[in-house]
VOMARTOR-379473 format. One record per residue (C-alpha): y, x, z; residue in one letter. Coordinates in Angstrom, 2 decimals, decimal comma. Layout:
<pts>
<c2:Y; c1:X; c3:Z; resn:A> $
...
</pts>
This chain:
<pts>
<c2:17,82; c1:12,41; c3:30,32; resn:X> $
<c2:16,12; c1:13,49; c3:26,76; resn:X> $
<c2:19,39; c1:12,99; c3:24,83; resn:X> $
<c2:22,38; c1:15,52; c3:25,81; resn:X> $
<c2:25,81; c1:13,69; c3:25,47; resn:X> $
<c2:26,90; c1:15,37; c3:22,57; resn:X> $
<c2:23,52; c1:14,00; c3:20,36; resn:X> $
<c2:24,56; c1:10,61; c3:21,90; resn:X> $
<c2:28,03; c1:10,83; c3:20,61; resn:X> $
<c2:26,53; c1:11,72; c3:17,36; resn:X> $
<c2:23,95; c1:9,28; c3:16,95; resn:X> $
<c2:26,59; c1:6,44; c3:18,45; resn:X> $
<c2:29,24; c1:7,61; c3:15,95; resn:X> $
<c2:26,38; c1:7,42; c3:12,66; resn:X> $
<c2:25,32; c1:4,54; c3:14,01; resn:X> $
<c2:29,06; c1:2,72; c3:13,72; resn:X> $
<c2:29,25; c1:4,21; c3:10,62; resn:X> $
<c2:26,27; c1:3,43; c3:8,56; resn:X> $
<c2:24,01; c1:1,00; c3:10,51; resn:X> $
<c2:23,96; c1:-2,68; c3:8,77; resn:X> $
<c2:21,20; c1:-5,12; c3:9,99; resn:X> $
<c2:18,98; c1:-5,08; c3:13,45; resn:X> $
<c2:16,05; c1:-3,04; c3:13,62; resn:X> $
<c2:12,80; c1:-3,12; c3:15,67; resn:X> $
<c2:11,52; c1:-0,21; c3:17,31; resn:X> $
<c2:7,72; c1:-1,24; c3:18,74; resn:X> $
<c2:5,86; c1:2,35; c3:20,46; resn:X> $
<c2:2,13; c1:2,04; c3:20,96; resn:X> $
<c2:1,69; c1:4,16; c3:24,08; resn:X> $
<c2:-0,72; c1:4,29; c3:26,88; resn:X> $
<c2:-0,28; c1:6,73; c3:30,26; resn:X> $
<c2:-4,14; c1:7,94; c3:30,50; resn:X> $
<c2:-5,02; c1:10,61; c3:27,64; resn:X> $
<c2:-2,08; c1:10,75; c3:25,71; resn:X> $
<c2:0,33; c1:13,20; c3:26,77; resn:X> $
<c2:3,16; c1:12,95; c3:24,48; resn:X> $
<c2:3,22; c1:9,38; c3:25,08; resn:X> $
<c2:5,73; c1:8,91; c3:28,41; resn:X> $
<c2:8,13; c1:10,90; c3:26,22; resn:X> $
<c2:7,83; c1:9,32; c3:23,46; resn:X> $
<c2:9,03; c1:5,93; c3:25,35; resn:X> $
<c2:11,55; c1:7,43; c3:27,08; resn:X> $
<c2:12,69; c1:8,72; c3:23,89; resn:X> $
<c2:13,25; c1:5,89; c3:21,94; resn:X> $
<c2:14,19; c1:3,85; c3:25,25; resn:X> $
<c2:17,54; c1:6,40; c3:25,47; resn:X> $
<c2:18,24; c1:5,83; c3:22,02; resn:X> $
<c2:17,92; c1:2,72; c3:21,94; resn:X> $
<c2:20,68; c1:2,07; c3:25,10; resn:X> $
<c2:22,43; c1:4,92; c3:22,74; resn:X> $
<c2:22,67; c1:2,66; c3:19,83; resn:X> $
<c2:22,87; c1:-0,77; c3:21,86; resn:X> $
<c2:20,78; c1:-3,77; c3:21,61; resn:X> $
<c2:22,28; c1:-5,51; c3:18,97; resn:X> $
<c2:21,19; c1:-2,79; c3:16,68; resn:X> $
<c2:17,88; c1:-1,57; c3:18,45; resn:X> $
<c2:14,78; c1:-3,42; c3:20,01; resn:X> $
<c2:12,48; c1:-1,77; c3:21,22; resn:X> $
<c2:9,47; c1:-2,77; c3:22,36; resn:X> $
<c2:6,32; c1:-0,62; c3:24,25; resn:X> $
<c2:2,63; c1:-1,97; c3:23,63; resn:X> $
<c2:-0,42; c1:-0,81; c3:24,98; resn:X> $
<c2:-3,42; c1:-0,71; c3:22,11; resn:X> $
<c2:-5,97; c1:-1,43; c3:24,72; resn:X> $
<c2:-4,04; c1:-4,45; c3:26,36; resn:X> $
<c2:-2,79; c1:-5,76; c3:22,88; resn:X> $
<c2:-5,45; c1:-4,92; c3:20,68; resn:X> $
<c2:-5,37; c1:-7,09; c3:17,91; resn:X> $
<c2:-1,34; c1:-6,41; c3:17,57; resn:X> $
<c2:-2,51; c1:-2,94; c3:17,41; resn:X> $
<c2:-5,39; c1:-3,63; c3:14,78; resn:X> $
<c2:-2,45; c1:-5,63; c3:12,80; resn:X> $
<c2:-0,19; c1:-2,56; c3:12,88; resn:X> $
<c2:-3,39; c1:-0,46; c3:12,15; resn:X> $
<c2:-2,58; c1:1,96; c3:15,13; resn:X> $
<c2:-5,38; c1:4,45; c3:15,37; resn:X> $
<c2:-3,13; c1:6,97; c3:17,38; resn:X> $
<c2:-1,35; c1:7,65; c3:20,09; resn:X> $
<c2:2,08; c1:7,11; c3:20,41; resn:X> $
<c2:2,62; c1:5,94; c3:17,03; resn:X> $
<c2:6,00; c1:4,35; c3:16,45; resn:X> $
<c2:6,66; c1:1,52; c3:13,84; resn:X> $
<c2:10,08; c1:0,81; c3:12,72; resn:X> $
<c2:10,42; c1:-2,52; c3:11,61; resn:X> $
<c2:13,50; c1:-4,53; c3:9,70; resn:X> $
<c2:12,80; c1:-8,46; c3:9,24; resn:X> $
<c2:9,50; c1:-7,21; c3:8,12; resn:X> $
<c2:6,80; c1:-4,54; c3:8,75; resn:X> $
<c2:7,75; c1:-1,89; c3:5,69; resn:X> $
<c2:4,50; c1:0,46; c3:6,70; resn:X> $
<c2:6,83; c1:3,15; c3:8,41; resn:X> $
<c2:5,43; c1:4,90; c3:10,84; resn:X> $
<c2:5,75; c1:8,51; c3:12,89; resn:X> $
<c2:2,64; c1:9,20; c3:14,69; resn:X> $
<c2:3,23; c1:11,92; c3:17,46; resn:X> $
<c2:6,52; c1:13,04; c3:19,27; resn:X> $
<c2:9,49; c1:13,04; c3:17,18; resn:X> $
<c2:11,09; c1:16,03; c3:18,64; resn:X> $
<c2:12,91; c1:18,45; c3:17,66; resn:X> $
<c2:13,96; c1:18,67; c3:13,74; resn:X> $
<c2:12,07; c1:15,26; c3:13,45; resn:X> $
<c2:14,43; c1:13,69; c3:15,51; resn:X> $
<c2:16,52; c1:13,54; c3:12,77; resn:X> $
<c2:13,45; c1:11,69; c3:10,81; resn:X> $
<c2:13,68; c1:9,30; c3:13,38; resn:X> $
<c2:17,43; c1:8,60; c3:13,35; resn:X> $
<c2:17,24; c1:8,16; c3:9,37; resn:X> $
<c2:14,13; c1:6,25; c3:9,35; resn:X> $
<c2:15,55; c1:3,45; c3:11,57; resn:X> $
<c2:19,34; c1:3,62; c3:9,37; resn:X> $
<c2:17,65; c1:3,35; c3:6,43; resn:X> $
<c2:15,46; c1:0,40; c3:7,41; resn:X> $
<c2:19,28; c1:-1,40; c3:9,04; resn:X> $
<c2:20,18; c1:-1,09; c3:5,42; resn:X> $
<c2:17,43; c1:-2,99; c3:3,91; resn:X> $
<c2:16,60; c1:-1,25; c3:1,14; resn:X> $
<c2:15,53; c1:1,76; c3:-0,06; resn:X> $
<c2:17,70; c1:5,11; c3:-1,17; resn:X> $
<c2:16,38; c1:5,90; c3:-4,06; resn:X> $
<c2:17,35; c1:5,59; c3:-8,08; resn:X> $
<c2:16,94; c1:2,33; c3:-10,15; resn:X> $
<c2:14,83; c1:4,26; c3:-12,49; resn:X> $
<c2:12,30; c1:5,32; c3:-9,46; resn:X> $
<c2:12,58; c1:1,48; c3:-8,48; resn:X> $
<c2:11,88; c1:-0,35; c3:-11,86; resn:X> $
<c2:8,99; c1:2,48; c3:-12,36; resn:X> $
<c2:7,36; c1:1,33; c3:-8,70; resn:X> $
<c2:7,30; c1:-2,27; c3:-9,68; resn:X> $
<c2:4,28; c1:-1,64; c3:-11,60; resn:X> $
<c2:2,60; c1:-0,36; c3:-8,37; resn:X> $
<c2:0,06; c1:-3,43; c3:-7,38; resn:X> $
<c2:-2,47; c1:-1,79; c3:-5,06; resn:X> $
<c2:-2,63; c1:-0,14; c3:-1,98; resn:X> $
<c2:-0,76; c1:3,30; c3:-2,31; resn:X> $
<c2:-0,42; c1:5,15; c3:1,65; resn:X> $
<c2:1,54; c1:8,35; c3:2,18; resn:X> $
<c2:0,51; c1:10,75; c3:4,38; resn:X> $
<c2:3,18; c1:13,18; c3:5,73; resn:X> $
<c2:2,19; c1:15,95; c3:7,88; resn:X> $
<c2:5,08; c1:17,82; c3:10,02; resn:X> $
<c2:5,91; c1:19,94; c3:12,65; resn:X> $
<c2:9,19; c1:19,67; c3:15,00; resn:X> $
<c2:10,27; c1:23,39; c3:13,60; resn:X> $
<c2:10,27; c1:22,80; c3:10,01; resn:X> $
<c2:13,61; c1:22,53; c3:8,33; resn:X> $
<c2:12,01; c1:21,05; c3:4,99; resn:X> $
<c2:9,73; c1:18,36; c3:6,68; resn:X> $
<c2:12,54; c1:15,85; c3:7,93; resn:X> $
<c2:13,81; c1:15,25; c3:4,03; resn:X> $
<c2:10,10; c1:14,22; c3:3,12; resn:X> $
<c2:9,56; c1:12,30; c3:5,76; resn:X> $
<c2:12,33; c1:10,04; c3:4,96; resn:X> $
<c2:11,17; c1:10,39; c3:0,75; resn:X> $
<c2:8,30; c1:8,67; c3:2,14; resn:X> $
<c2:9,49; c1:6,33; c3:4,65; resn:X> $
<c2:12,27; c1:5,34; c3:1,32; resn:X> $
<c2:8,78; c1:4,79; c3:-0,93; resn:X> $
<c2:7,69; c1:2,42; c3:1,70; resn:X> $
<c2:11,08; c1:0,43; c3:1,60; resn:X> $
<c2:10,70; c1:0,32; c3:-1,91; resn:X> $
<c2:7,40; c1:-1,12; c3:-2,57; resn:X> $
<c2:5,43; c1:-3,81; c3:-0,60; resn:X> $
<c2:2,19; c1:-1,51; c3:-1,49; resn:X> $
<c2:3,48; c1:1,41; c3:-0,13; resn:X> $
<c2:3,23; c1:2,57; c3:3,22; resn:X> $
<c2:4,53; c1:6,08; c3:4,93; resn:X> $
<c2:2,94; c1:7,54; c3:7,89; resn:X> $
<c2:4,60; c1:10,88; c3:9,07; resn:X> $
<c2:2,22; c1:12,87; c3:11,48; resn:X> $
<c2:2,78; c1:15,50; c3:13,75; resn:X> $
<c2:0,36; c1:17,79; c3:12,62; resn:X> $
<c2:0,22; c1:19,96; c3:15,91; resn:X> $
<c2:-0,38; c1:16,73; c3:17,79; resn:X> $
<c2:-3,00; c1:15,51; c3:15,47; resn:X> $
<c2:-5,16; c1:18,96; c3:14,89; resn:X> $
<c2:-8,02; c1:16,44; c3:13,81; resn:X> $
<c2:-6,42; c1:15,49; c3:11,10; resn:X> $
<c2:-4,59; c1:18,12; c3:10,18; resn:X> $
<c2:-7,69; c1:20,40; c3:9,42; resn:X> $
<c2:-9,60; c1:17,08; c3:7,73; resn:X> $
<c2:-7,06; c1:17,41; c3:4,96; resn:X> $
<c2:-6,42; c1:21,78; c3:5,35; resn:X> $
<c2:-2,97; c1:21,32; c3:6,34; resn:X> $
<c2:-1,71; c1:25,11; c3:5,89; resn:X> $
<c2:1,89; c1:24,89; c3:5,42; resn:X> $
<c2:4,22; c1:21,61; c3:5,85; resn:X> $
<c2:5,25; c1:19,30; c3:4,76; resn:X> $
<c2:2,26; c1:18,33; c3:3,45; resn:X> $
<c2:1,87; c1:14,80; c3:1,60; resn:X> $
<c2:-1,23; c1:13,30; c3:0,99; resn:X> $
<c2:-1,67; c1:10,03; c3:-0,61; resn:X> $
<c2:-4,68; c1:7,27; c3:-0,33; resn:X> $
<c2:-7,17; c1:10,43; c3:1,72; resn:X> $
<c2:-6,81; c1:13,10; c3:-0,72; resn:X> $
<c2:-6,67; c1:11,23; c3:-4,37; resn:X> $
<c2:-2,87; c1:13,31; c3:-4,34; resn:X> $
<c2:-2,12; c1:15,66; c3:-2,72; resn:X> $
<c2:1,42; c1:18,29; c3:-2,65; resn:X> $
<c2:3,28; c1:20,36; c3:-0,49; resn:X> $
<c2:7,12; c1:20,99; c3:0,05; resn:X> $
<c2:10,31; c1:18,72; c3:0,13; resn:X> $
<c2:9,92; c1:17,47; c3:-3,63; resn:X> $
<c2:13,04; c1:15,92; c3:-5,52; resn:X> $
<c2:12,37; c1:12,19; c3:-6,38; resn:X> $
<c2:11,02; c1:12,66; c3:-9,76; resn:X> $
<c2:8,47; c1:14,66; c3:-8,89; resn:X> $
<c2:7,13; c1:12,80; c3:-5,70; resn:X> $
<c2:7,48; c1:9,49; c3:-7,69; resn:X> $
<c2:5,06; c1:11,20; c3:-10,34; resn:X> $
<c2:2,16; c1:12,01; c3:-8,00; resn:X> $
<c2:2,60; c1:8,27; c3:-6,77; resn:X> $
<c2:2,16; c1:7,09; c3:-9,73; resn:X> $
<c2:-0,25; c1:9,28; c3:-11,23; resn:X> $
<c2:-2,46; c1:8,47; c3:-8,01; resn:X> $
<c2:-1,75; c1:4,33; c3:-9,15; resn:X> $
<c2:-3,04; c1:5,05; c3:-12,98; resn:X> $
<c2:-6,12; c1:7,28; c3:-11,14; resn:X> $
<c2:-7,15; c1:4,13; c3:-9,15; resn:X> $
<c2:-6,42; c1:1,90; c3:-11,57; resn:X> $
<c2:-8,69; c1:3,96; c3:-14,39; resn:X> $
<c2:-11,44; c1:3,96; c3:-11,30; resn:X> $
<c2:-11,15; c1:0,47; c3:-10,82; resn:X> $
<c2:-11,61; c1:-0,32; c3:-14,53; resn:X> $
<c2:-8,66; c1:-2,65; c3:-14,49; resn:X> $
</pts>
């Protein structure tokens, strides 16, 4: 048993109190060469029973046996979880979310049960204008105290804009990429491969103004 009884009371009494519509929980996991991955299902599995299935469905699908519902969800790595509402938003957490990103987890999926995004009607009138691809990048680690409230920033972004989308990577799990874009300290946010790029739990404001000055940069380079 992952979860202790006292996280399950927790997550069961959050869960009465702020959960709204069902949510889909789908893991792409495989057993050979991918060692966080049996966790990672058992994980989600727990809380899942935690939360009951009227809330939570979850779902485990192998990339190799599934591959174009992998190539739809754009899974390139192992585990990566994608929580889902009536829709695909583009959240994802790629890697183990242990630890402090537990908690990423947890608000991730409550804030997809609500629908729609926590974040100001100023931020949400200002990412209407937002018409082309725009993908956040959030690298973590299971120790950092700051990393959980970006995470969720980002995985709010997503909710907010159907051109949007928030991956949150473990950036222990995914050395690779982690030294691709000199990941020194976390959280570090990158947006569409570099074009952005910031680090630290930023207020609102400010992580709304490297989205969008990353839209008017693509949009100048496009010549639209």
């Amino acid at each position: 048993m992952l979860l202790g009884l006292d996280v399950r009371a927790q997550i069961k009494d959050i869960f009465e109190k702020e959960f709204k519509e069902p949510v889909t929980v789908k893991v792409f996991s495989q057993a050979i060469g991918c060692e966080s991955c049996q966790t990672v299902e058992e994980l989600l599995k727990e809380l899942a029973e935690v939360a009951g299935e009227e809330r939570i469905r979850y779902e485990v699908h192998s990339p190799v046996l599934e591959k174009e519902l992998a190539e739809r969800y754009g899974v390139d790595r192992l585990p990566t979880i994608v929580i889902e509402g009536d829709r695909d938003y583009g959240i994802r957490y790629i890697g183990l979310p242990a630890g402090l990103e537990f908690s990423t987890l947890v608000q991730g999926i409550l804030q997809v049960s609500k629908r729609k995004p926590n974040l100001s009607e100023k931020t949400l009138e200002l990412l209407r204008q937002v018409d082309i691809p725009i993908e956040l990048m959030v690298f973590v680690t299971t120790s950092c105290g700051y990393c959980p409230s970006a995470a969720v920033m980002a995985y709010n972004f997503a909710l907010a804009s159907d051109y949007i989308t928030a991956k949150v990577i473990d950036a222990s799990e995914n050395q690779d990429l982690a030294e691709r874009f000199q990941v020194v300290g976390v959280p570090k946010i990158v947006i569409n491969n570099g074009v952005a790029e910031f680090v630290g739990a930023q207020p609102e404001n400010a992580f709304l103004g490297y989205i969008i000055a990353t839209y008017e940069k693509l949009k100048k380079e496009g010549g639209q």
